[in-house]
gemmi code that builds the backbone of each chain (N, CA, C; Angstrom):
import gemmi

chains = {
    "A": [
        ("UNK", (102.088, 124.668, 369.617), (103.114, 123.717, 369.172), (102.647, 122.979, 367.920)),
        ("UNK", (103.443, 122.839, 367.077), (102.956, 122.351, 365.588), (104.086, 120.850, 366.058)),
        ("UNK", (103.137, 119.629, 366.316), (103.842, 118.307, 366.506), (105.100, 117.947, 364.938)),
        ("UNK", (104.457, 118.291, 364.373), (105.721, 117.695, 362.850), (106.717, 118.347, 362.956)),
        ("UNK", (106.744, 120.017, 362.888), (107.681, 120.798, 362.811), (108.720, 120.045, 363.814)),
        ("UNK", (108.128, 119.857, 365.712), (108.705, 119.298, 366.424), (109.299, 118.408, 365.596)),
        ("UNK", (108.568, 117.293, 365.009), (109.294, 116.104, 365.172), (110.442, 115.976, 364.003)),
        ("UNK", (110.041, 117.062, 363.021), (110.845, 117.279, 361.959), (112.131, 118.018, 362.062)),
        ("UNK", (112.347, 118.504, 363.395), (113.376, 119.483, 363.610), (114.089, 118.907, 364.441)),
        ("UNK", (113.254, 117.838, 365.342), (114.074, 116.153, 366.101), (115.158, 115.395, 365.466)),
        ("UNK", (114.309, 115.207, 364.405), (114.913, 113.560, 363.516), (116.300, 114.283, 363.351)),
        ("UNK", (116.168, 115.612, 362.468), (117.119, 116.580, 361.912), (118.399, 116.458, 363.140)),
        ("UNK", (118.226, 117.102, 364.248), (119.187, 117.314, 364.899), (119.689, 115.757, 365.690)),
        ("UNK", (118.552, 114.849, 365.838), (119.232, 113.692, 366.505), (120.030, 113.306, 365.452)),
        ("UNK", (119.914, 112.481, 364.274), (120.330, 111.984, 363.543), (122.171, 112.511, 363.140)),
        ("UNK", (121.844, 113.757, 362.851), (123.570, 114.673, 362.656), (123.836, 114.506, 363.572)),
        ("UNK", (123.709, 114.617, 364.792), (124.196, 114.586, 365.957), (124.839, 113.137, 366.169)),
        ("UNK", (123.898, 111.754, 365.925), (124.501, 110.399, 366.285), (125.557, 110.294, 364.997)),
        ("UNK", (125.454, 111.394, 363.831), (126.411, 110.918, 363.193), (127.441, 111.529, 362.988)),
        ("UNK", (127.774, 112.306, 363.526), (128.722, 113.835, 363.483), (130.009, 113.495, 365.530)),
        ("UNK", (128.709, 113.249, 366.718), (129.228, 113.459, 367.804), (128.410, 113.046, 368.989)),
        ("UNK", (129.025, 111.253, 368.432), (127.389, 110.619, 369.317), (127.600, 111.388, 371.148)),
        ("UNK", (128.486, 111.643, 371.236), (128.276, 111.857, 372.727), (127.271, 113.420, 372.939)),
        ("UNK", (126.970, 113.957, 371.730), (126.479, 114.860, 372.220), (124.506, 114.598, 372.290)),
        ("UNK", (124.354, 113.410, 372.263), (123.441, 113.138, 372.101), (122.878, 113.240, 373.947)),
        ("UNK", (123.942, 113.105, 374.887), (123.777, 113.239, 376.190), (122.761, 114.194, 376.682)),
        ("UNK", (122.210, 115.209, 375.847), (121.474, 116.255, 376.493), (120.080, 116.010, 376.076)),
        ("UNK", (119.721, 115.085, 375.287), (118.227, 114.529, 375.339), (117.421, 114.002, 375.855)),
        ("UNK", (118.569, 112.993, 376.619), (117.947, 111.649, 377.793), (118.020, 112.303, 379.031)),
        ("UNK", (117.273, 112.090, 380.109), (117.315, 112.112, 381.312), (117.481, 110.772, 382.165)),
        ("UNK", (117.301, 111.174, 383.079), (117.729, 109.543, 384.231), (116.237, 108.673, 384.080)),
        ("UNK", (115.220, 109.432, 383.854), (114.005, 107.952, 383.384), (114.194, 107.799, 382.240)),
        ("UNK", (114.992, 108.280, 381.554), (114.589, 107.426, 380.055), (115.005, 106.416, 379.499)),
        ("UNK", (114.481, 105.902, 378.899), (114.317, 104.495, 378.640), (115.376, 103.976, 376.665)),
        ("UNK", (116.185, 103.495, 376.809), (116.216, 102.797, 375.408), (116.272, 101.586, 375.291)),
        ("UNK", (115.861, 100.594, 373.824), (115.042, 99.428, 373.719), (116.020, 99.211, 372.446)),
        ("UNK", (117.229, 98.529, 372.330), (118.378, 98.513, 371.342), (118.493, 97.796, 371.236)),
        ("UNK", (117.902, 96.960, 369.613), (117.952, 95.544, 369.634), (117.449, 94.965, 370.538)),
        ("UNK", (116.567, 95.153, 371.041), (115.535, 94.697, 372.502), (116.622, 94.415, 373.291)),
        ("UNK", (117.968, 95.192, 373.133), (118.486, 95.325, 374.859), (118.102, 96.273, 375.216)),
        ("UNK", (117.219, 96.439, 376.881), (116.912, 97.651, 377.561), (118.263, 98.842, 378.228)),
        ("UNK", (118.231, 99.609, 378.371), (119.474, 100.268, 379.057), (118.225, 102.061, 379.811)),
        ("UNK", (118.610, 101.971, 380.515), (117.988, 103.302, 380.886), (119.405, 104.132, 381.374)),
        ("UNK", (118.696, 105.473, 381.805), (119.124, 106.462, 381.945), (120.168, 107.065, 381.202)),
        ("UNK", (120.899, 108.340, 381.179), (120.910, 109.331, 379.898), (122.628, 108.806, 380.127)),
        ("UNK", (123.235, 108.397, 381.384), (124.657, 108.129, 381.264), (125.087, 106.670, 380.533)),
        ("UNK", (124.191, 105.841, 380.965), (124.253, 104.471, 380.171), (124.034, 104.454, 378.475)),
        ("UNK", (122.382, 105.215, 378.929), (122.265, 105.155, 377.433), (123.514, 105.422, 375.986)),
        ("UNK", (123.898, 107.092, 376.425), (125.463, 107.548, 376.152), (126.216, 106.633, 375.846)),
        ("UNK", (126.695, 105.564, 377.081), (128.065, 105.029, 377.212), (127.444, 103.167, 375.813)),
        ("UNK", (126.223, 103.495, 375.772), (125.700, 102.119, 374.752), (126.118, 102.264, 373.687)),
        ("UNK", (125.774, 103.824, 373.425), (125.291, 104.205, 371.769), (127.232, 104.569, 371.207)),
        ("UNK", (128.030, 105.488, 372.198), (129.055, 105.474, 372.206), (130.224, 104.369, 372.267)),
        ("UNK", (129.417, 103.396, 372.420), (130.830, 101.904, 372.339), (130.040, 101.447, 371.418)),
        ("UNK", (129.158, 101.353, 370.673), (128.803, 100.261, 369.489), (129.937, 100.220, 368.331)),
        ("UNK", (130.062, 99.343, 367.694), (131.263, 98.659, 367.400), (131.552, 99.715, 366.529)),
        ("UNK", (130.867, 100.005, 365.370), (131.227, 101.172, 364.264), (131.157, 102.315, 364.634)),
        ("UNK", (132.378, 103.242, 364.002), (132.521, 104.561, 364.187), (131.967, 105.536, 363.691)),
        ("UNK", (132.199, 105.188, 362.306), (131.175, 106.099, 361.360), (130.155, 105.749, 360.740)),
        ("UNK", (129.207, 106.117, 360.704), (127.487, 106.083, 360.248), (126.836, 106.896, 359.730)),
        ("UNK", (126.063, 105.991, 358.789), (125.157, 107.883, 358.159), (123.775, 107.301, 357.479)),
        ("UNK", (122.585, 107.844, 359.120), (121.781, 107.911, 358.729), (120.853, 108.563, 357.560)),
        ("UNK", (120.065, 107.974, 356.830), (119.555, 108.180, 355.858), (117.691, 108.216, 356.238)),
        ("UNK", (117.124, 109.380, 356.089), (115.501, 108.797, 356.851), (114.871, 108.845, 355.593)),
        ("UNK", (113.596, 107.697, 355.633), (113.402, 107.620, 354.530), (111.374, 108.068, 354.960)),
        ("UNK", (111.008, 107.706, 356.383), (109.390, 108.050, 356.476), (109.575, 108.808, 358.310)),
        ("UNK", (108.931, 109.939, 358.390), (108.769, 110.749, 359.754), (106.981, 110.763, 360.384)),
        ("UNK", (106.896, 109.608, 360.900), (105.351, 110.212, 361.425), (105.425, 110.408, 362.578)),
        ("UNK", (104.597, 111.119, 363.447), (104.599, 111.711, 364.636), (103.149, 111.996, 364.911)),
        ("UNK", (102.901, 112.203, 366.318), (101.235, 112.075, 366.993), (101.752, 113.042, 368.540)),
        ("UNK", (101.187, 113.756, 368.812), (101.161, 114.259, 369.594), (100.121, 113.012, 370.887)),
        ("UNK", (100.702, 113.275, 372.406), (100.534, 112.078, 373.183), (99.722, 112.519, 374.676)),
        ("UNK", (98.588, 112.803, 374.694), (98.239, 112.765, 376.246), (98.225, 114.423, 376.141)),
        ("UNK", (97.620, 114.856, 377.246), (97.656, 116.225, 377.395), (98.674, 116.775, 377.853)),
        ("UNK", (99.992, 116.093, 378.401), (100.976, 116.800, 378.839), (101.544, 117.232, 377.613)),
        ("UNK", (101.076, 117.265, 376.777), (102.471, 118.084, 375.266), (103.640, 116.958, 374.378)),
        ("UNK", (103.443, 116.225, 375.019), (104.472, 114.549, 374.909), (104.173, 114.877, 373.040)),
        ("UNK", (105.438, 114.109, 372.645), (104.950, 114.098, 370.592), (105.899, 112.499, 370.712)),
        ("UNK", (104.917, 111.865, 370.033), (105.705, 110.395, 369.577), (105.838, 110.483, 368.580)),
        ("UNK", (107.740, 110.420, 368.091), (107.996, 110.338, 366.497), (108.553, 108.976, 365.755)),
        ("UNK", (108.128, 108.523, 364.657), (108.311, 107.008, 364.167), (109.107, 107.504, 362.989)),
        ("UNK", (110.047, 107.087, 362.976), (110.937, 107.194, 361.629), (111.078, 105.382, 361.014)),
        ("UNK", (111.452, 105.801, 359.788), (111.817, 104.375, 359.003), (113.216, 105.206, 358.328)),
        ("UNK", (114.629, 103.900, 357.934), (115.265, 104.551, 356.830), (115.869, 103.841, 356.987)),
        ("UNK", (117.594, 104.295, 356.812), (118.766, 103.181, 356.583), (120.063, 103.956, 357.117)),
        ("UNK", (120.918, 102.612, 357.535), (122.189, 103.265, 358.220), (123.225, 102.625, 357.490)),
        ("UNK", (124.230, 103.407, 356.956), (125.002, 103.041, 356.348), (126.628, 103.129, 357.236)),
        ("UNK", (126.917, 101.628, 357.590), (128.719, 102.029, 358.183), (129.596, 102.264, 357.301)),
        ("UNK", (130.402, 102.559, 357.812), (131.268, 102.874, 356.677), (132.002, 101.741, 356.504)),
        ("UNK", (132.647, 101.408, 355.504), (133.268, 100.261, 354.930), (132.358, 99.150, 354.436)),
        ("UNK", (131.181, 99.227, 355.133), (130.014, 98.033, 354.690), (129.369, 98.515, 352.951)),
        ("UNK", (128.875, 96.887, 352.265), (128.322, 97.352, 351.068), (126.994, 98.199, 351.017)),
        ("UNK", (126.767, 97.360, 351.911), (124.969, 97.418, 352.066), (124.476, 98.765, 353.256)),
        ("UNK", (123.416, 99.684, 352.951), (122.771, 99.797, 354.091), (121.885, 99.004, 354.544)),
        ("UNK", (121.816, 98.910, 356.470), (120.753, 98.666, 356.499), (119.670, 99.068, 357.106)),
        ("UNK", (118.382, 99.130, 356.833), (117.031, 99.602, 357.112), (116.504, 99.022, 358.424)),
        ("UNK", (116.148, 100.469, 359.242), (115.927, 100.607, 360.356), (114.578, 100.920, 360.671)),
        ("UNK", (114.069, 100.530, 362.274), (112.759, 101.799, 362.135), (113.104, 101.914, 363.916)),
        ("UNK", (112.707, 103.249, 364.440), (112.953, 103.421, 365.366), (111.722, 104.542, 366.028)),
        ("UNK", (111.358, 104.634, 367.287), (110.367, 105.478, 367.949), (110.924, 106.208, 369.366)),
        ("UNK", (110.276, 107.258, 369.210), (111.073, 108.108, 370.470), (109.221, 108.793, 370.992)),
        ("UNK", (109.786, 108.897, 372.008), (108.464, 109.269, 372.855), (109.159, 110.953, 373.181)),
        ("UNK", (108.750, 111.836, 372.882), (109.329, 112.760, 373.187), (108.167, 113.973, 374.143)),
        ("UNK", (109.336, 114.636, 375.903), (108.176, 114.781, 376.632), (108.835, 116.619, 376.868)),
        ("UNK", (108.055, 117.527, 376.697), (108.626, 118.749, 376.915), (108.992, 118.888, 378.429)),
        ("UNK", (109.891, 119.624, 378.451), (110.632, 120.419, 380.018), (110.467, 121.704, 379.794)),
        ("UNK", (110.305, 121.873, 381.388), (110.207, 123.184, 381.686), (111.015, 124.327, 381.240)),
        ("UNK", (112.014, 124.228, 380.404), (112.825, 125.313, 379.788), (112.049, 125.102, 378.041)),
        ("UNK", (111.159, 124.624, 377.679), (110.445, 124.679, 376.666), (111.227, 123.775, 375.364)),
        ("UNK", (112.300, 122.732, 375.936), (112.750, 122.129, 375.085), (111.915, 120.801, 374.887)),
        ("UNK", (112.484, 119.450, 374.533), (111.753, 118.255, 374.681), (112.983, 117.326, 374.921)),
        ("UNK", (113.143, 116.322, 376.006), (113.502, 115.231, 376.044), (113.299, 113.928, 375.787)),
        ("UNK", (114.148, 112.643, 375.225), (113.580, 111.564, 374.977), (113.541, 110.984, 376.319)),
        ("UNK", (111.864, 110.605, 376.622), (111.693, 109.648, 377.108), (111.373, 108.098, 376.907)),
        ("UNK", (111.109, 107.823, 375.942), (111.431, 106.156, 375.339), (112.057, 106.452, 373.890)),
        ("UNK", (112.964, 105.572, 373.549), (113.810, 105.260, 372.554), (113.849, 103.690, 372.370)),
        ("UNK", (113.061, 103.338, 370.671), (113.345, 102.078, 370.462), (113.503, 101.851, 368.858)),
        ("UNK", (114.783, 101.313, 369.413), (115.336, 100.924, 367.934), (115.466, 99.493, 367.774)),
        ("UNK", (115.506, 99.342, 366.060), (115.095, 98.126, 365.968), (115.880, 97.878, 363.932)),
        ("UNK", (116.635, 97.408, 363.877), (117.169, 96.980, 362.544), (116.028, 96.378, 361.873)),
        ("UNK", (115.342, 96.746, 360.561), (114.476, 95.742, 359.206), (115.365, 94.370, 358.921)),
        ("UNK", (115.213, 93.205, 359.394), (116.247, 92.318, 358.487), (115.390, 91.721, 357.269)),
        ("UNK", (116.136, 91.434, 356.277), (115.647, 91.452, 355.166), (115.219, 89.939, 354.826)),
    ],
    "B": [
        ("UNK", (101.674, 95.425, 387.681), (101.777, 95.311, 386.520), (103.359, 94.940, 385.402)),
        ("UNK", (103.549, 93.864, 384.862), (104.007, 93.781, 384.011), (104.145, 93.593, 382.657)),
        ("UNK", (104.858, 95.048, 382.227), (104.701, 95.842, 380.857), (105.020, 94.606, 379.897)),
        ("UNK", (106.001, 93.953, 380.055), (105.881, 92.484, 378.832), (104.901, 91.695, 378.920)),
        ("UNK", (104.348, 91.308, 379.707), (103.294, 90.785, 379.775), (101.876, 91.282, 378.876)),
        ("UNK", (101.938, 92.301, 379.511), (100.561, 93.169, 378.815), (100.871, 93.568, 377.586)),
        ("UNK", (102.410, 93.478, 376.721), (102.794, 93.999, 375.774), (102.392, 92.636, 374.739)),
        ("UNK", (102.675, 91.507, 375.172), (102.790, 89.976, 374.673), (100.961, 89.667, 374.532)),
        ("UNK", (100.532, 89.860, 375.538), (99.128, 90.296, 375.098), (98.162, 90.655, 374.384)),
        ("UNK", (98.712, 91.663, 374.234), (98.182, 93.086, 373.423), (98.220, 92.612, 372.134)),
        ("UNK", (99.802, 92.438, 371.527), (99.950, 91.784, 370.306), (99.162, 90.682, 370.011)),
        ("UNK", (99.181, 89.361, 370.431), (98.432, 88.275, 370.015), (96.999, 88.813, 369.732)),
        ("UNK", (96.388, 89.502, 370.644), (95.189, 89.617, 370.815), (94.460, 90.821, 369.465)),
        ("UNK", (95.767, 91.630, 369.343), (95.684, 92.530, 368.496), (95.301, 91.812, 366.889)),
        ("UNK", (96.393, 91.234, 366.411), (96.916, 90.594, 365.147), (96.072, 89.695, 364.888)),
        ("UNK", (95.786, 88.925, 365.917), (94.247, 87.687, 365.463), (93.395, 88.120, 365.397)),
        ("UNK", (92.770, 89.176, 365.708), (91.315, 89.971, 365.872), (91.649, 90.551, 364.515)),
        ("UNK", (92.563, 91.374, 364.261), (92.962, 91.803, 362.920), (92.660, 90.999, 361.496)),
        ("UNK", (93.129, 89.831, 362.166), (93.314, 88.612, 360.477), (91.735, 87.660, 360.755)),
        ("UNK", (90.940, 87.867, 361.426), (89.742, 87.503, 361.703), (88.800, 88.108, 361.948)),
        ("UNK", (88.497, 89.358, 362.455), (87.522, 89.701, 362.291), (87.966, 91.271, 362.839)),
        ("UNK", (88.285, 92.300, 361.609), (88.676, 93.490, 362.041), (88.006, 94.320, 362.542)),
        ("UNK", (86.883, 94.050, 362.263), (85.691, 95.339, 363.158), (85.630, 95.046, 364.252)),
        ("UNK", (86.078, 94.172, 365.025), (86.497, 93.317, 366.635), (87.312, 94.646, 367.623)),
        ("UNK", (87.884, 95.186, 366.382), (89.439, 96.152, 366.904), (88.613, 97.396, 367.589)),
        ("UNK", (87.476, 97.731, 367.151), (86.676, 99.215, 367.878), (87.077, 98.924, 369.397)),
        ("UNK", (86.743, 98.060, 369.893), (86.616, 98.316, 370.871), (88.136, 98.586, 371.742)),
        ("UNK", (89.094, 98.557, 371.358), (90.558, 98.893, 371.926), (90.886, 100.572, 371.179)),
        ("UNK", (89.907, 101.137, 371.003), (90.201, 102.444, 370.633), (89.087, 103.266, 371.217)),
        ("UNK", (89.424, 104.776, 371.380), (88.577, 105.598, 371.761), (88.360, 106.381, 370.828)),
        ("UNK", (87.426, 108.257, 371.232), (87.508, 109.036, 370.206), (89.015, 109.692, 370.341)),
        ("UNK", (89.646, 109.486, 371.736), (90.759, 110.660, 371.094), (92.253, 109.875, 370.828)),
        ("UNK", (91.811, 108.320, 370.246), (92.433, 107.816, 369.493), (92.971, 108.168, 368.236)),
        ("UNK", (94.694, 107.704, 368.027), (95.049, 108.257, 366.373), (95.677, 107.613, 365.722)),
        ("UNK", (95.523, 106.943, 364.373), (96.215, 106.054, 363.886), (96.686, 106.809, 362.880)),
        ("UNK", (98.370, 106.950, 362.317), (98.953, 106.686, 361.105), (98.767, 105.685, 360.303)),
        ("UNK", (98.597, 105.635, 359.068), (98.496, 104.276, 358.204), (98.945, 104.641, 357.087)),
        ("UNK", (100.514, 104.438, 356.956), (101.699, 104.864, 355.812), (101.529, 106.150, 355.421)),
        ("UNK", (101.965, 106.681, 356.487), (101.477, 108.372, 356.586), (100.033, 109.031, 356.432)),
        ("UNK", (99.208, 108.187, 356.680), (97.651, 109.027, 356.927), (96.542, 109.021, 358.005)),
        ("UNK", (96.909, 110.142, 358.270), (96.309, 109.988, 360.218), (94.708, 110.106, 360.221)),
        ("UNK", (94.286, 109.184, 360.970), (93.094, 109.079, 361.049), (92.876, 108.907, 362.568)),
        ("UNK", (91.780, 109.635, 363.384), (91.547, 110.121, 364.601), (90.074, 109.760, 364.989)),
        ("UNK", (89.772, 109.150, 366.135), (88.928, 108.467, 366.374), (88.729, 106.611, 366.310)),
        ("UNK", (88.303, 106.451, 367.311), (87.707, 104.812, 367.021), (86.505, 104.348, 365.741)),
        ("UNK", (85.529, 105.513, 365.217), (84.609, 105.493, 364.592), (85.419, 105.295, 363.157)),
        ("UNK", (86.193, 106.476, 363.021), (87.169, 106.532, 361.956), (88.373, 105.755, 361.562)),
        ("UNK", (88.585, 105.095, 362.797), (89.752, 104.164, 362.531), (89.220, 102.769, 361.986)),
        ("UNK", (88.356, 102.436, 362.659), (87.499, 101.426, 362.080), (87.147, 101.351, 360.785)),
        ("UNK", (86.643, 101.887, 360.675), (85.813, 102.030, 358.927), (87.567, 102.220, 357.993)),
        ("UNK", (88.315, 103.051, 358.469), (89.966, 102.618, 357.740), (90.331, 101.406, 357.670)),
        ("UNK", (90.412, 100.764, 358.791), (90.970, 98.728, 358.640), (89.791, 98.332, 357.913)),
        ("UNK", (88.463, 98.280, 358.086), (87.968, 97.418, 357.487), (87.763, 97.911, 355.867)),
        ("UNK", (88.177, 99.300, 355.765), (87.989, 99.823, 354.169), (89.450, 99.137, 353.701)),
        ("UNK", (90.470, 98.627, 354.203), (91.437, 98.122, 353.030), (91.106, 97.113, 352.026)),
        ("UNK", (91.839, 97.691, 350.945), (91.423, 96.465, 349.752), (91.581, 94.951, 349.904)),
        ("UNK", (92.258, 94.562, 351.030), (92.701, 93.244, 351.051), (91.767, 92.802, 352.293)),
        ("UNK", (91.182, 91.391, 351.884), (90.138, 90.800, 352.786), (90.861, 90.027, 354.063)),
        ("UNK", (91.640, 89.160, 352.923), (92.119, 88.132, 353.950), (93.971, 88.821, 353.908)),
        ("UNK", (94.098, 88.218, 355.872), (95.389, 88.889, 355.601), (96.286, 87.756, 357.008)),
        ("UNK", (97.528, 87.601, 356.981), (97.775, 86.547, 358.078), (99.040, 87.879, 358.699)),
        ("UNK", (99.180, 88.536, 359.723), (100.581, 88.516, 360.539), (101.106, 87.785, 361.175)),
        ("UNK", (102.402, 87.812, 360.845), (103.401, 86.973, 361.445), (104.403, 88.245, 362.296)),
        ("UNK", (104.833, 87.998, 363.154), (105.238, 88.420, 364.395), (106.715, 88.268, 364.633)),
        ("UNK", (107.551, 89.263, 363.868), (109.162, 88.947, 364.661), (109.364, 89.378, 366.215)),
        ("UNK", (109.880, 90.485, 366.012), (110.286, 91.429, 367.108), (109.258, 92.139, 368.311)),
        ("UNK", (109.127, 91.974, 369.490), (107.929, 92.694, 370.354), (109.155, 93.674, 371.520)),
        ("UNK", (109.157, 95.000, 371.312), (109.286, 95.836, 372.362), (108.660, 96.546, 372.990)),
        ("UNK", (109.168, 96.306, 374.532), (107.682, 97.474, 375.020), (108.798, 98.184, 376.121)),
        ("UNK", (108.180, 98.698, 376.239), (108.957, 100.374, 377.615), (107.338, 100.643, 378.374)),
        ("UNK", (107.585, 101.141, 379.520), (106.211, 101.866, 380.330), (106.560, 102.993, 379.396)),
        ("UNK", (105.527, 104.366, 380.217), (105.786, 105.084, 379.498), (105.361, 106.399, 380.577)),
        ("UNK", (105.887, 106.953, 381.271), (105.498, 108.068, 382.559), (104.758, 107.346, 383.437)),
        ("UNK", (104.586, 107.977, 384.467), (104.178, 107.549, 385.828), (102.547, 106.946, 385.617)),
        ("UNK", (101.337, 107.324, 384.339), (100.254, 107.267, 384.650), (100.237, 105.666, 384.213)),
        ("UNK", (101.173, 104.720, 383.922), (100.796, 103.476, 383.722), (100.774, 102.959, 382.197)),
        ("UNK", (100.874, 104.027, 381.153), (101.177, 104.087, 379.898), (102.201, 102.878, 380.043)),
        ("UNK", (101.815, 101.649, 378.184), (102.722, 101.283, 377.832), (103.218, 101.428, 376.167)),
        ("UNK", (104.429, 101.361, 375.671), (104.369, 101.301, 374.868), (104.872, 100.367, 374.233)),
        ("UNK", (104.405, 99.974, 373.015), (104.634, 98.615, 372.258), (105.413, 98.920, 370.924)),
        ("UNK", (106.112, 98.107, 370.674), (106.715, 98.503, 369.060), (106.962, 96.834, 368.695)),
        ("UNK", (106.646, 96.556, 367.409), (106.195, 95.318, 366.652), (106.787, 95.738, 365.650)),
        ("UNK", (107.780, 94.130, 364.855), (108.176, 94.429, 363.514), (107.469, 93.118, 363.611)),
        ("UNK", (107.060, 92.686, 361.645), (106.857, 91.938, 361.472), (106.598, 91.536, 359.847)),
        ("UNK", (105.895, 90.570, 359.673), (105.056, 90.556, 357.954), (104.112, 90.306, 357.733)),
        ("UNK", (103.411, 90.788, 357.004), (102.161, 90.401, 356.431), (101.693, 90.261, 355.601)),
        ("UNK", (100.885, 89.120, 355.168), (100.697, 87.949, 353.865), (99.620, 88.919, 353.576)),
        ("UNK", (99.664, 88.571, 352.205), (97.993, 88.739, 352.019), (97.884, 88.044, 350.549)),
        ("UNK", (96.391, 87.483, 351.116), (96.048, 86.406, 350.123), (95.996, 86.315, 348.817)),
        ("UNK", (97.101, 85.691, 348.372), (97.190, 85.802, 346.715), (98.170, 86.258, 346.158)),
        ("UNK", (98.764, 86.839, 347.699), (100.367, 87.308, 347.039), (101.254, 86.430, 347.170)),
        ("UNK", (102.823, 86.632, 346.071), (103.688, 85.801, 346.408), (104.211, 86.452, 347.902)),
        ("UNK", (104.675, 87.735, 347.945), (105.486, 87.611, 348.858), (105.005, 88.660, 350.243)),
        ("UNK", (105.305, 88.496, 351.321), (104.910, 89.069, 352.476), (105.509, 90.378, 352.436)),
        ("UNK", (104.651, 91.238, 352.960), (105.172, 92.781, 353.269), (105.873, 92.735, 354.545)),
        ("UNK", (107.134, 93.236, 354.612), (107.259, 93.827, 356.148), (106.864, 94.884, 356.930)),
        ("UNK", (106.614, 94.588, 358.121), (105.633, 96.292, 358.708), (107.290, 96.511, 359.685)),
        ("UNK", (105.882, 97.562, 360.130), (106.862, 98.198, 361.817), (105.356, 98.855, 362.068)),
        ("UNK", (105.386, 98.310, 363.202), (104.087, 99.118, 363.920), (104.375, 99.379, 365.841)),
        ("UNK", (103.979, 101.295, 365.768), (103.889, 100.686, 367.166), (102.799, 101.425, 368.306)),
        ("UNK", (102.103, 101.121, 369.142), (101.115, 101.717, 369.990), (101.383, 102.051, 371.305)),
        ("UNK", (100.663, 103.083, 371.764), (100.953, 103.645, 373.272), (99.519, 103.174, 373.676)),
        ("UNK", (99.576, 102.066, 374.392), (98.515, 101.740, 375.331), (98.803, 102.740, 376.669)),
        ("UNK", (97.366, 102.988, 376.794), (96.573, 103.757, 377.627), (95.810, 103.025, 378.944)),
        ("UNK", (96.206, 102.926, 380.622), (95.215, 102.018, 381.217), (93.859, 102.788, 381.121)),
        ("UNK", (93.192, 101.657, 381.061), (91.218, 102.499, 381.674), (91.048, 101.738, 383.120)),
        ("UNK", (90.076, 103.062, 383.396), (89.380, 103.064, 384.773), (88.606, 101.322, 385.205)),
        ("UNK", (88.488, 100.382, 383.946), (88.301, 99.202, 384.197), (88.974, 98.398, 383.992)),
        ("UNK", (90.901, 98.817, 384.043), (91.512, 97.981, 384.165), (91.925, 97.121, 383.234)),
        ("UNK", (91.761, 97.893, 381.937), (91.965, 97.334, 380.611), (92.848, 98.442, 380.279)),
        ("UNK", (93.173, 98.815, 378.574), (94.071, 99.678, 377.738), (93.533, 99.716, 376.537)),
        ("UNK", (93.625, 100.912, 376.661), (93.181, 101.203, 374.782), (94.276, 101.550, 373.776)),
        ("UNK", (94.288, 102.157, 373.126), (95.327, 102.422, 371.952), (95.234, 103.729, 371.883)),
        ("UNK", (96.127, 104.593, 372.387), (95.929, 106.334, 372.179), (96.571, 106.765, 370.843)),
        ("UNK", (97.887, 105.729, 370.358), (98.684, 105.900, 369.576), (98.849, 105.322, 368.740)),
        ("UNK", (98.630, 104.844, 367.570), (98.931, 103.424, 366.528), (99.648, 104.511, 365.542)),
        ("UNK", (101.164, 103.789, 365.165), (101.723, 104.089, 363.960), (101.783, 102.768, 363.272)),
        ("UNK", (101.442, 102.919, 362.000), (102.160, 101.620, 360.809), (102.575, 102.191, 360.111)),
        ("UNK", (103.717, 101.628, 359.422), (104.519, 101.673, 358.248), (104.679, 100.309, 357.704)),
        ("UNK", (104.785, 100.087, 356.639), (105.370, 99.097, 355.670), (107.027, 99.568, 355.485)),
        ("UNK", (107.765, 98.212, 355.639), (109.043, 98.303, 355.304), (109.469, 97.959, 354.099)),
        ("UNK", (109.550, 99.371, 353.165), (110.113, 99.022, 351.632), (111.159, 98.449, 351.658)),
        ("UNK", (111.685, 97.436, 350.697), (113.106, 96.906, 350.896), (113.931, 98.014, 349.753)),
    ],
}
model = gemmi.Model(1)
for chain_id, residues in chains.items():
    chain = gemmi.Chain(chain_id)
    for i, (resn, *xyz) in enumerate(residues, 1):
        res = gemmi.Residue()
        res.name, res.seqid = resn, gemmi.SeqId(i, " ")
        for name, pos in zip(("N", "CA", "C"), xyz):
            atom = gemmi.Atom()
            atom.name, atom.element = name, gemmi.Element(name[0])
            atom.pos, atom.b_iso = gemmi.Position(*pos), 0.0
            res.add_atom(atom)
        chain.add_residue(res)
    model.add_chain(chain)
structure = gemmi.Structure()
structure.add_model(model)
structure.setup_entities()
């Protein structure tokens, strides 16, 4: 397993994905996983869904601007740290984000998020 | 065990040892410790060390916005994510970071750092 490629082929598909068809983001989370949104906690993969899917704006478009990643523990786990900016639509400004995902492989050789924490830069 | 607790911890204990006496920090790292530092991974406690204390800047103050933490799998793992700023002496204006670590428990009931990412937040 090459951890970047992972985490580089992550950012790629989460990101289009929260900005294209947030509900399809449902197949990443499982029932332990954890998200940290605006330091509100929410777990599991149906909540998480029903969070990210009612936030007030419709359209968004992430922009990444830094990808680091570390492979975690001997189970195969890859922690990826992004920095960048989200732009709503109708707003002037983007704004700059940084967010971390703990990501843990399954037995069908994919990877699920098990911690998700996002967090807005205020300026 | 409670993960805010040990997360609220961690930080204070982290950031003052940091802005006072950085070679203090060895001892919250191991060898199969790994730090990012604005994309440059450095592996080991031996090696991470001699990185903080090789930065060009002597004196440095963090200030502390945001503290999130999540467990992190069943073995007691926590993880921490910190936004914040940091002065450094002589400048006008403070950098913003994002930093975040996967504490590790030890067999004596302490935690080390398996994971350290930093980034600086460009505006």
């Amino acid at each position: 397993m090459d951890p970047d490629a992972v985490a580089r082929a992550f950012v790629e598909h989460y990101y289009r994905t929260f900005d294209t068809n947030r509900a399809g983001l449902a197949g990443l989370y499982q029932d332990s996983s954890m998200l940290s949104f605006e330091g509100e906690k929410i777990q599991g993969a149906a909540a998480i869904i029903a969070k990210l899917t009612g936030l007030q704006f419709q359209q968004c478009q992430h922009n990444i601007s830094t990808i680091d990643c570390q492979t975690s523990g001997p189970a195969g786990g890859v922690i990826v740290f992004v920095s960048g900016s989200l732009q709503l639509a109708g707003e002037p400004h983007a704004l700059k984000f940084s967010q971390m995902f703990h990501l843990i492989p399954t037995p069908q050789g994919n990877f699920y998020v098990l911690n998700d924490i996002f967090r807005l830069n205020y300026a």
